[in-house]
C-alpha positions as CSV (number, residue, x, y, z in Angstrom):
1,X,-19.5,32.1,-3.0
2,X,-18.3,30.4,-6.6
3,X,-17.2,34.5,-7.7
4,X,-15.5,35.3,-4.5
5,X,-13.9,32.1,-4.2
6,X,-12.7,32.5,-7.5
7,X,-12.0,36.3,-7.5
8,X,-9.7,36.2,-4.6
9,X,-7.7,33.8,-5.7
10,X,-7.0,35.7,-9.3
11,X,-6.3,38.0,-6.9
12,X,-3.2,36.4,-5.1
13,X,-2.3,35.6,-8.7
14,X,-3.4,33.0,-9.2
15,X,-3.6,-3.3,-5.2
16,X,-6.8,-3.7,-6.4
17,X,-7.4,-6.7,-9.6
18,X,-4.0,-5.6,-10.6
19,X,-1.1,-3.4,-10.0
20,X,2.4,-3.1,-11.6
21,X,5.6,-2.3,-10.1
22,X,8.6,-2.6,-11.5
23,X,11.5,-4.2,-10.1
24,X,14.2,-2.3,-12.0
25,X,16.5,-1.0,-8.5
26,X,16.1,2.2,-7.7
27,X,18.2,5.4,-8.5
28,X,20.0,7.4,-5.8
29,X,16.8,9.6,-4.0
30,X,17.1,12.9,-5.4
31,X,17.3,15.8,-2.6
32,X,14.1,17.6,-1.3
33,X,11.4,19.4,-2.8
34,X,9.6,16.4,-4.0
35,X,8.2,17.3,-7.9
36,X,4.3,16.1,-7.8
37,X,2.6,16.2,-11.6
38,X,-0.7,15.5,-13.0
39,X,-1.0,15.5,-16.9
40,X,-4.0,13.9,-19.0
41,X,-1.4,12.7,-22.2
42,X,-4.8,11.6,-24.7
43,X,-2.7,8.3,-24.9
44,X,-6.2,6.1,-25.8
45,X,-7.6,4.4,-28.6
46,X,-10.7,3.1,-29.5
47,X,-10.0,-0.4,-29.9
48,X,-8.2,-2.9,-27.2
49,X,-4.4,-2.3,-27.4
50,X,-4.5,0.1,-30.0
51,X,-1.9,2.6,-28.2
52,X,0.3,-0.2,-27.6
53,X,0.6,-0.9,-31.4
54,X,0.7,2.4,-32.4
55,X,3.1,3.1,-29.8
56,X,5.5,0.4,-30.9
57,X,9.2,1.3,-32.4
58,X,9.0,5.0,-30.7
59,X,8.4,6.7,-33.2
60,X,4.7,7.9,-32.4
61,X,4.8,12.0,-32.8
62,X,2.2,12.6,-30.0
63,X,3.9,9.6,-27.8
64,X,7.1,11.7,-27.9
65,X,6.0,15.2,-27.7
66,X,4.4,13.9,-24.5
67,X,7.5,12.2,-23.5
68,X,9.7,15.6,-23.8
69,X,7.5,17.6,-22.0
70,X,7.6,14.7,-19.0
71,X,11.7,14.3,-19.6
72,X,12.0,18.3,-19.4
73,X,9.8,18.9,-16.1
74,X,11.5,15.8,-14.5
75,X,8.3,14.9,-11.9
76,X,9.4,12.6,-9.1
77,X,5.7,11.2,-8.7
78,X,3.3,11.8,-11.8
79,X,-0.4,10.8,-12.7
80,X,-1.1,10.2,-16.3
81,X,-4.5,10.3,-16.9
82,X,-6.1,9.2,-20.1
83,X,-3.6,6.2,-20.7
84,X,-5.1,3.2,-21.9
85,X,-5.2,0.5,-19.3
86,X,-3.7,-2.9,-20.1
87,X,-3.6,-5.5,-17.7
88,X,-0.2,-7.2,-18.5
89,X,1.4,-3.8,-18.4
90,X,2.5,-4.0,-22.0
91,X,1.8,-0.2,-23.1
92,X,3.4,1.0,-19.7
93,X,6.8,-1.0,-21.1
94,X,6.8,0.6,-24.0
95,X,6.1,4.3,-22.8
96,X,8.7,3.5,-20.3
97,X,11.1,1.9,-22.5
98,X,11.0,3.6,-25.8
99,X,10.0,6.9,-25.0
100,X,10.5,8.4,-21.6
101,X,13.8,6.6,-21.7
102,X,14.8,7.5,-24.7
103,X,15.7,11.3,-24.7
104,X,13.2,13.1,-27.1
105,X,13.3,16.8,-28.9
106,X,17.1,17.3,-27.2
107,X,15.5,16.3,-23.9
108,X,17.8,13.7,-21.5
109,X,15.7,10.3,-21.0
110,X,14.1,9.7,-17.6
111,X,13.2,6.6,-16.1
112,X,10.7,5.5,-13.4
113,X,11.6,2.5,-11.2
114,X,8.2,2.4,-10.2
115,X,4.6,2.3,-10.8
116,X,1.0,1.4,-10.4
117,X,-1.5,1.0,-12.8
118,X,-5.1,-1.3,-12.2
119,X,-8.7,-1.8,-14.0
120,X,-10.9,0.9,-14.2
121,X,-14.4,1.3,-14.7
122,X,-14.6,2.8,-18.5
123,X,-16.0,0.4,-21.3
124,X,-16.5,-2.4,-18.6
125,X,-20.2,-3.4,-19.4
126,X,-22.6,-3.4,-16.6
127,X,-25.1,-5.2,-18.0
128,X,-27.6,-2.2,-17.6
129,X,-29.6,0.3,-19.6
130,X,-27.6,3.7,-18.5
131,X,-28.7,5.9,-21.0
132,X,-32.2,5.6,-20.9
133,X,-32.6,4.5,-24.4
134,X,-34.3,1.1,-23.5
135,X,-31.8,-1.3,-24.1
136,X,-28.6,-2.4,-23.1
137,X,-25.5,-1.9,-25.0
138,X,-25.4,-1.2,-29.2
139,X,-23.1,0.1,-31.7
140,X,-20.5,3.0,-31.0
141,X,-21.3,5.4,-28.3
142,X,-24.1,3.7,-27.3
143,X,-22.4,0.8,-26.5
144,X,-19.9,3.3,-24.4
145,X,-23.0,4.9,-22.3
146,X,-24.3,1.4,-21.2
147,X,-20.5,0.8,-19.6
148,X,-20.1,1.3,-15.6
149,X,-17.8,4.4,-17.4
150,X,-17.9,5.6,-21.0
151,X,-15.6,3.8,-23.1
152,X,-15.3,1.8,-26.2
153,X,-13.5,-1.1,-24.8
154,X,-12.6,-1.9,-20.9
155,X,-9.4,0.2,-19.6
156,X,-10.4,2.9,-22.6
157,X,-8.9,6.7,-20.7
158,X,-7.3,4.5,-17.5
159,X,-4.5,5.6,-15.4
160,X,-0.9,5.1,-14.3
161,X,1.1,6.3,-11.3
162,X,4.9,6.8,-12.2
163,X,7.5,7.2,-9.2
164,X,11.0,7.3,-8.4
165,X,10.7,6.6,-5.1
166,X,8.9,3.2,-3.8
167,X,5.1,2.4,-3.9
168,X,3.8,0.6,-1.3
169,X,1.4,-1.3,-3.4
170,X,0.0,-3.7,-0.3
171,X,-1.3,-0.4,1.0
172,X,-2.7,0.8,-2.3
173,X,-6.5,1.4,-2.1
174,X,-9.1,1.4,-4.8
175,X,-12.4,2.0,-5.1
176,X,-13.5,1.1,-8.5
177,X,-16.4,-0.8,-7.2
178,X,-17.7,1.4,-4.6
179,X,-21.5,1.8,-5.6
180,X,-23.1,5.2,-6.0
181,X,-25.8,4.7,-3.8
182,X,-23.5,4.4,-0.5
183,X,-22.4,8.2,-0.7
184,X,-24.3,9.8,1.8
185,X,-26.6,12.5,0.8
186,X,-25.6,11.1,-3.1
187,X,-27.1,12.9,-6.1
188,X,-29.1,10.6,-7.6
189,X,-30.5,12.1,-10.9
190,X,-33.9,12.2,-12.2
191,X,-35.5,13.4,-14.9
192,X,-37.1,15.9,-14.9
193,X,-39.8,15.6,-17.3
194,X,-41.3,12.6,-15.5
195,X,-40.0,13.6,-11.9
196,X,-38.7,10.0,-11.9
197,X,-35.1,8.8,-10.8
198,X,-32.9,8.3,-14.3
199,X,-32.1,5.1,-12.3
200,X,-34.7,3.1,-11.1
201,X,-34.5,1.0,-7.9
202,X,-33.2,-2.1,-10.0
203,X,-29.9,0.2,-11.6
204,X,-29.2,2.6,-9.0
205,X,-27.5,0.4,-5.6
206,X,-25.4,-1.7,-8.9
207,X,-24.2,1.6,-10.0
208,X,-20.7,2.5,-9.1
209,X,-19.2,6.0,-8.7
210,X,-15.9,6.2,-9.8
211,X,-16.5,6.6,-13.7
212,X,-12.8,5.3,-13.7
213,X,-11.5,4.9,-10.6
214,X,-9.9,6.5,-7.0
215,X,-6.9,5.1,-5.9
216,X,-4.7,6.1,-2.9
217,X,-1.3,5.4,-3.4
218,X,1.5,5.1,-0.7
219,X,4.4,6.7,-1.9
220,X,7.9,6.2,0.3
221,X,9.3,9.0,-0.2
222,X,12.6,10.7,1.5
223,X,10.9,13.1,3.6
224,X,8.3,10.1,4.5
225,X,4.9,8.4,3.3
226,X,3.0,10.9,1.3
227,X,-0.7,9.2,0.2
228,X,-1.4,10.0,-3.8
229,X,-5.2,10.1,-4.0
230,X,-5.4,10.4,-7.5
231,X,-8.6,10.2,-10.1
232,X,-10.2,11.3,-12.9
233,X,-14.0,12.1,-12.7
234,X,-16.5,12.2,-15.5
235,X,-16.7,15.2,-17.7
236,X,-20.0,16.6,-16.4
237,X,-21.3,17.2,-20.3
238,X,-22.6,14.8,-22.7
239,X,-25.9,14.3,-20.8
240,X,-29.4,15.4,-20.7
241,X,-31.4,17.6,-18.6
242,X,-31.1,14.8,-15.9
243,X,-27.6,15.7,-15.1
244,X,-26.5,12.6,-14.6
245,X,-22.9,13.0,-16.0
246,X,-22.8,16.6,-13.7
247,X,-23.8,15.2,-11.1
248,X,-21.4,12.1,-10.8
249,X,-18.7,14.7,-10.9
250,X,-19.5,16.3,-8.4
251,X,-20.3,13.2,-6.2
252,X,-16.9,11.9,-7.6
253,X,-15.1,14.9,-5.8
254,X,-17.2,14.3,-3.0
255,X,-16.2,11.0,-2.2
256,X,-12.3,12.8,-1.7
257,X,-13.8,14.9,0.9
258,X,-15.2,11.8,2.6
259,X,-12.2,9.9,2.3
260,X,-10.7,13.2,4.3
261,X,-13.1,13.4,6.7
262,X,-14.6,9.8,7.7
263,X,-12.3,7.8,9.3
264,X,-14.5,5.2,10.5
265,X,-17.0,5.5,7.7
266,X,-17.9,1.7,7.3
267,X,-19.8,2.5,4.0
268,X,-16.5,3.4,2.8
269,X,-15.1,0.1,1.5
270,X,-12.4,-0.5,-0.9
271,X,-12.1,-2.9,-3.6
272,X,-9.8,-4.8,-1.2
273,X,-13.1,-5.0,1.5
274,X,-10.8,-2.6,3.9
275,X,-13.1,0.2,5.5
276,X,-12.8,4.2,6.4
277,X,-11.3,6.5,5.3
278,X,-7.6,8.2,5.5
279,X,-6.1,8.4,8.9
280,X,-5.8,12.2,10.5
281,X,-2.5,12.0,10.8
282,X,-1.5,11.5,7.2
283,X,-0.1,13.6,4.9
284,X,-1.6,13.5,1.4
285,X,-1.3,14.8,-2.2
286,X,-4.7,14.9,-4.4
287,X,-4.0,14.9,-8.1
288,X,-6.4,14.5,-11.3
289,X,-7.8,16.0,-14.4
290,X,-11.0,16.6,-12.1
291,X,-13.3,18.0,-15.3
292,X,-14.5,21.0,-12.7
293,X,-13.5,24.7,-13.0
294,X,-13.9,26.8,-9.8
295,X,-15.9,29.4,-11.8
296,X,-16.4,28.8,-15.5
297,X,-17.6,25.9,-18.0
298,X,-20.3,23.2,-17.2
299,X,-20.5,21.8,-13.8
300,X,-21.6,22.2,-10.1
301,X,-18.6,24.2,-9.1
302,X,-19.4,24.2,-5.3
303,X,-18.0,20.7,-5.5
304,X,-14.2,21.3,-6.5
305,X,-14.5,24.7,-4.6
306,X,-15.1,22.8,-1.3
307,X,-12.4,20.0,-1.7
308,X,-9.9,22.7,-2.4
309,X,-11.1,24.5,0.4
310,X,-11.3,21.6,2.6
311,X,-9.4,21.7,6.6
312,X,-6.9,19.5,5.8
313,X,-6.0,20.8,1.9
314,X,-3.5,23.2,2.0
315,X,-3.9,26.7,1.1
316,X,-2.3,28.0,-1.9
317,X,-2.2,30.2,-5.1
318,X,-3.1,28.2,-8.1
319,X,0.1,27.3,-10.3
320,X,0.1,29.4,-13.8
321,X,1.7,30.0,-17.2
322,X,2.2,32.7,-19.5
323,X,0.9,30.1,-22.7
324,X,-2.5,30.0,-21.2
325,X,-3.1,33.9,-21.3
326,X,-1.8,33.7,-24.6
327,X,-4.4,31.1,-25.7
328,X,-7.1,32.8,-24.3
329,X,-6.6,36.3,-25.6
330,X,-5.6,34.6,-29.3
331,X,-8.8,32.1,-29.4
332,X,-11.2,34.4,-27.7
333,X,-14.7,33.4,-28.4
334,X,-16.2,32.1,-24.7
335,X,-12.7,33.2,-23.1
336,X,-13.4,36.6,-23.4
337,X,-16.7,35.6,-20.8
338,X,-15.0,33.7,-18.2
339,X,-14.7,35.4,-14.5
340,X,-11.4,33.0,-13.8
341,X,-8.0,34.1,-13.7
342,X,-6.6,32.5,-17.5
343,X,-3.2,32.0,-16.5
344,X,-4.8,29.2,-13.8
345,X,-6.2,27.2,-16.6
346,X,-5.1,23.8,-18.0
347,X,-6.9,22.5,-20.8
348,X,-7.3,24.0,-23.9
349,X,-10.9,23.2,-26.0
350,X,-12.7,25.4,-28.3
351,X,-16.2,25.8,-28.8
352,X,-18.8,27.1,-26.1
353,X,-16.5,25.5,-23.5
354,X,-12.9,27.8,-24.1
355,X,-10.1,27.1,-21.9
356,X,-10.8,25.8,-18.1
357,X,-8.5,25.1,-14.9
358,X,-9.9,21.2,-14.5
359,X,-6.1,19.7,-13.8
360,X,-5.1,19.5,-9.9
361,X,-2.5,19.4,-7.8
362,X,-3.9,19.9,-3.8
363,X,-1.3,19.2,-1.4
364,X,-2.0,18.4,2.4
365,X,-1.4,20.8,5.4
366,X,1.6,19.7,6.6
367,X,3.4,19.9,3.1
368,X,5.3,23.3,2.2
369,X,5.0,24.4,-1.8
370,X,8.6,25.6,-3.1
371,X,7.6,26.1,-7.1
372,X,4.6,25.5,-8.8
373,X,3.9,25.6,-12.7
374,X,1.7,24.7,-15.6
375,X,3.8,24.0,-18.8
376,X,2.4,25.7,-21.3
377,X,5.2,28.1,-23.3
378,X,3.9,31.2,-25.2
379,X,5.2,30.3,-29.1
380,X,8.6,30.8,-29.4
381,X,9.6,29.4,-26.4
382,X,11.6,25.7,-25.7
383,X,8.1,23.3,-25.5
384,X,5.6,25.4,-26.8
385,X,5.4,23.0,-30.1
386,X,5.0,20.2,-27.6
387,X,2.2,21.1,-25.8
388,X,-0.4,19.6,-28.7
389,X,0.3,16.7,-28.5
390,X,-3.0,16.8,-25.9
391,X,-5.8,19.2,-25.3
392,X,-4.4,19.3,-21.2
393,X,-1.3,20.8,-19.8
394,X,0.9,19.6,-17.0
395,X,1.0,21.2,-13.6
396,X,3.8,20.4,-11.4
397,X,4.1,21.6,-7.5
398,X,7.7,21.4,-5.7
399,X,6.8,20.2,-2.2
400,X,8.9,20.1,0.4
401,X,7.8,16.7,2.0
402,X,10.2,17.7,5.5
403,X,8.1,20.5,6.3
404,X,6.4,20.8,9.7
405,X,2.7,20.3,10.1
406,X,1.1,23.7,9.3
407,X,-2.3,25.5,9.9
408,X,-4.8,24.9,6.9
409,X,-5.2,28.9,6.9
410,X,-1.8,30.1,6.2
411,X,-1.5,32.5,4.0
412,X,-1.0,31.4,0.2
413,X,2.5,31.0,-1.2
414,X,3.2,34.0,-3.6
């Protein structure tokens, strides 16, 4: 099913604790389609507020090669993934302030008067032995694999929602907290060289899912209320033969397919103790480096193959780019063995792993796609000296938000 799913579409060519907003009034609303991005920016450190002093003054290289790429696609609502979380929104004011809105490589400055940013579930300490190694915590990494998400230090890899249109952040949803166990049918690992579960019965009903954290945001925007269910699940690598980082991926994607389906789940509770799941009726965009190729790299690709072939996702031809045929025909090596279609892919690694499609941008039925684009410029071209400043790409979908409901099997935009 992973080969044909994957085939056909090369084929077509293809709050919660806390939450920020700013108050800054709002520009005029820019005319439909509505720009939706994703883009994991590598914006973390590996101490507490690191970004935020090395961010200070503007005149961090990677901060503003990051910026210019954001200032030249222009999203109206964007996820960053991988951006340090601070509570007091400190390294959000200076993104905002110093770089985004200050024009960067000949690029015109941008700014959002909104956003949302909360605690997530990387470097928070659980208090339990995670990585089987008999105790809890220690130096370094080990200290990281003991954390209810890896990280070095609490909000290490968090999140932030930027918008130009108004967040309803009363309605925002989280589910940071949501245990693991309360997934139905959840894969629980074991290992499989005692049979035993990697978990035992004290670990496993304290463990939470989210290895970050799954938020659905309200967004106001001038077609209507589109829901921004963004996330970023663990890579499923850095694990044993248990699984156990593959296998929270995969539940991780899960839980977006329950959140579609299970209106009146009462097992699915957010951090704000509200119950169920999204309402029928709504119209939704899922966004995320999801760390899950359709076809290629480590994984159980089943999972990210039925969210984006779920009833209520809509149909459509994968965005691409002429840089990420490029990169896979210069670097080579495990490229040269993927079945995937390498103008679909995001993220650029070398190694065993090559480059993958794990950055998303799933609109609802009921949204129409306009454009559609990874930015990733062959060399030579405006941006391509840019795109290094992180190991992902952006991918951008023009949706027209005024678009009348639609069937889930409409033929793909080409």
């Amino acid at each position: 099913m992973r080969v044909f799913f994957r085939a056909a579409l090369a084929a077509l060519g293809l709050a919660t604790l806390f939450a920020g907003c700013t108050t800054t009034p709002a520009m005029a609303d820019p005319p439909n389609p509505l720009r939706v991005a994703t883009y994991n920016v590598s914006l973390y450190a590996e101490v507490a507020d690191g970004v935020r002093t090395r961010l200070a003054g503007g005149t961090d290289d990677k901060a503003r090669r990051v910026a210019a790429v954001i200032q030249r696609q222009r999203p109206d609502l964007l996820l960053l993934n991988e951006f340090d979380y601070d509570p007091k929104g400190a390294l959000a004011d200076v993104f905002q302030r110093e770089y985004l809105e200050v024009g960067q490589h000949g690029e015109a400055p941008i700014h959002y008067p909104y956003r949302y940013f909360a605690p997530v579930n990387t470097g928070e300490p659980s208090g339990m032995d995670l990585n089987g190694d008999g105790r809890i915590g220690g130096p370094g990494r080990l200290h990281g694999e003991d954390a209810f998400g890896y990280g070095l230090h609490p909000g290490q890899y968090g999140m932030l929602v930027l918008s130009r249109h108004p967040i309803d952040t009363a309605a925002v949803r989280s589910f940071q907290t949501l245990p693991w166990s309360a997934l139905p049918n959840a894969r629980r690992p074991k290992d499989p060289a005692t049979g035993r579960w990697w978990y035992d019965d004290a670990v496993w009903p304290k463990l939470r899912l989210s290895s970050k954290s799954h938020w659905d945001v309200p967004v106001q925007t001038p077609g209507g209320v589109v829901h921004f269910l963004v996330s970023h699940p663990t890579p499923p690598v850095f694990d044993g033969p248990e699984d156990r980082n593959g296998l929270r991926n995969a539940d991780e994607l899960t839980l977006w397919r329950h959140y579609l389906d299970d209106r009146d789940a009462d097992w699915l509770c957010d951090d704000q103790g509200r119950c169920g799941g999204l309402p029928a009726e709504a119209r939704f965009v899922i966004a995320g480096d999801l760390n899950n190729d359709p076809a290629d790299g480590d994984g159980h690709h089943e999972a990210i193959v039925e969210l984006i072939e779920h009833p209520r996702v809509l149909r459509h031809a994968f965005p691409t780019s002429e840089g990420a045929v490029q990169s896979a025909r210069e670097r080579g090596g495990a490229n040269l063995r993927h079945r995937g279609n390498p103008a679909q892919d995001t993220s650029q690694f070398g190694g065993a792993s090559g480059n993958l499609h794990l950055d998303f941008v799933l609109p609802s039925v009921g949204l129409r796609i306009t454009s559609s684009g990874v930015f990733w410029p062959v060399a030579g071209q405006p941006g391509a000296d840019w795109v290094g400043a992180s190991d992902h790409r952006m991918v951008w979908l023009d949706l027209d938000v005024a678009a009348a409901p639609a069937s889930a099997d409409a033929e793909p935009d080409r």
